[in-house]
C-alpha positions as CSV (number, residue, x, y, z in Angstrom):
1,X,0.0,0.0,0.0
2,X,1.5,3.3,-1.1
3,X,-0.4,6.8,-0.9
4,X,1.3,9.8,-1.6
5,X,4.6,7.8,-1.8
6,X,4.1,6.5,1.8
7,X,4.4,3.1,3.1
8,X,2.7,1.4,5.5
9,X,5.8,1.7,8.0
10,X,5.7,5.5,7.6
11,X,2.5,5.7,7.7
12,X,2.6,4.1,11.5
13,X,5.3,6.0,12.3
14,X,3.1,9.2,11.4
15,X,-0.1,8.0,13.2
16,X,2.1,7.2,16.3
17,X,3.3,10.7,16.6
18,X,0.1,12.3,15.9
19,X,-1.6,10.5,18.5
20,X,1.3,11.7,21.0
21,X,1.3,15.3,19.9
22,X,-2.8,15.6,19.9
23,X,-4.4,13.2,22.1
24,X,-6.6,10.0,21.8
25,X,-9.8,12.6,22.1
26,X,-8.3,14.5,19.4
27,X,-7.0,12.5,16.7
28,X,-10.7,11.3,15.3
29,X,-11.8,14.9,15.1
30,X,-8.6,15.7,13.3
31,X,-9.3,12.6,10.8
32,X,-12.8,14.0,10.2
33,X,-11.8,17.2,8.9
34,X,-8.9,16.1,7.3
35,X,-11.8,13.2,5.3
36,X,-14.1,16.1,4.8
37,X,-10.7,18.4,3.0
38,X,-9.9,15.4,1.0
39,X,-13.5,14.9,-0.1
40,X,-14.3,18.3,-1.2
41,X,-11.1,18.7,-2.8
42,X,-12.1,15.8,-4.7
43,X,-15.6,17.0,-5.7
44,X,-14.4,20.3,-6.9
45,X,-11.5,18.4,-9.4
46,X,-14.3,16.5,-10.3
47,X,-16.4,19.3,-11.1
48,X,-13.3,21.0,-13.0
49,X,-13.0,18.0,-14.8
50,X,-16.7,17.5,-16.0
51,X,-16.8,21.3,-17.3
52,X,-13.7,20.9,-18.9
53,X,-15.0,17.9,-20.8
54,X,-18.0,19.7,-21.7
55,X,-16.4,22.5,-22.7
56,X,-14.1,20.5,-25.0
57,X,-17.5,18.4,-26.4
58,X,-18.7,21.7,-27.5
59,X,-15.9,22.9,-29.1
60,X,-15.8,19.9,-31.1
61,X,-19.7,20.2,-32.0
62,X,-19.0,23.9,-33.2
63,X,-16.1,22.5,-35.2
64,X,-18.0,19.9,-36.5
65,X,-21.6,21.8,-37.5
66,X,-19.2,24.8,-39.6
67,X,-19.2,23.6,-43.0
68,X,-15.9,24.1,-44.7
69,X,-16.1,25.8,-48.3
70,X,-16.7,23.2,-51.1
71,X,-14.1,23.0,-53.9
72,X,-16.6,24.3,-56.4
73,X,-17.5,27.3,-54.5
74,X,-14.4,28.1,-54.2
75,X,-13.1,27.9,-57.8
76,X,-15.9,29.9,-58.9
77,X,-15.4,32.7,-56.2
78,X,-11.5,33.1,-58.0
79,X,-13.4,33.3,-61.1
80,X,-15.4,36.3,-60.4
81,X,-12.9,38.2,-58.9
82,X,-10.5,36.9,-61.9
83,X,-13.3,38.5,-63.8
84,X,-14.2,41.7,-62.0
């Protein structure tokens, strides 16, 4: 098990000192807000994530529904201004 490049052995050794610098009382209140950080940081790169899929999707409908000159229209368009 690895988070954030952390073992399991440092991981105990960080628990272990944060339960003697804060307290048995402390420590689950600390967790909780800590959970609740992680948890909204994850819903708002979730919501930046969604918009900027949709975002892209649109951009790719625009791209998509603009028609790009035919051949024809465009040889005739150098004729009339060969012409003019």
């Amino acid at each position: 098990m690895n988070i954030f490049g952390i073992g399991l052995p440092e991981m105990a050794v960080i628990f272990t000192i944060a339960l003697l610098v804060f307290g048995p009382k402390k420590l689950p209140e600390i967790g909780r807000s800590f959970g609740k950080a992680l948890r909204g940081f994850q819903d708002a790169s979730r919501d930046f994530e969604s918009e900027f899929t949709r975002e892209a999707k649109q951009l790719e409908e625009a791209v998509a529904t603009t028609k790009k000159p035919e051949p024809e229209k465009i040889a005739t368009a150098k004729e009339d201004t060969a012409n003019s």
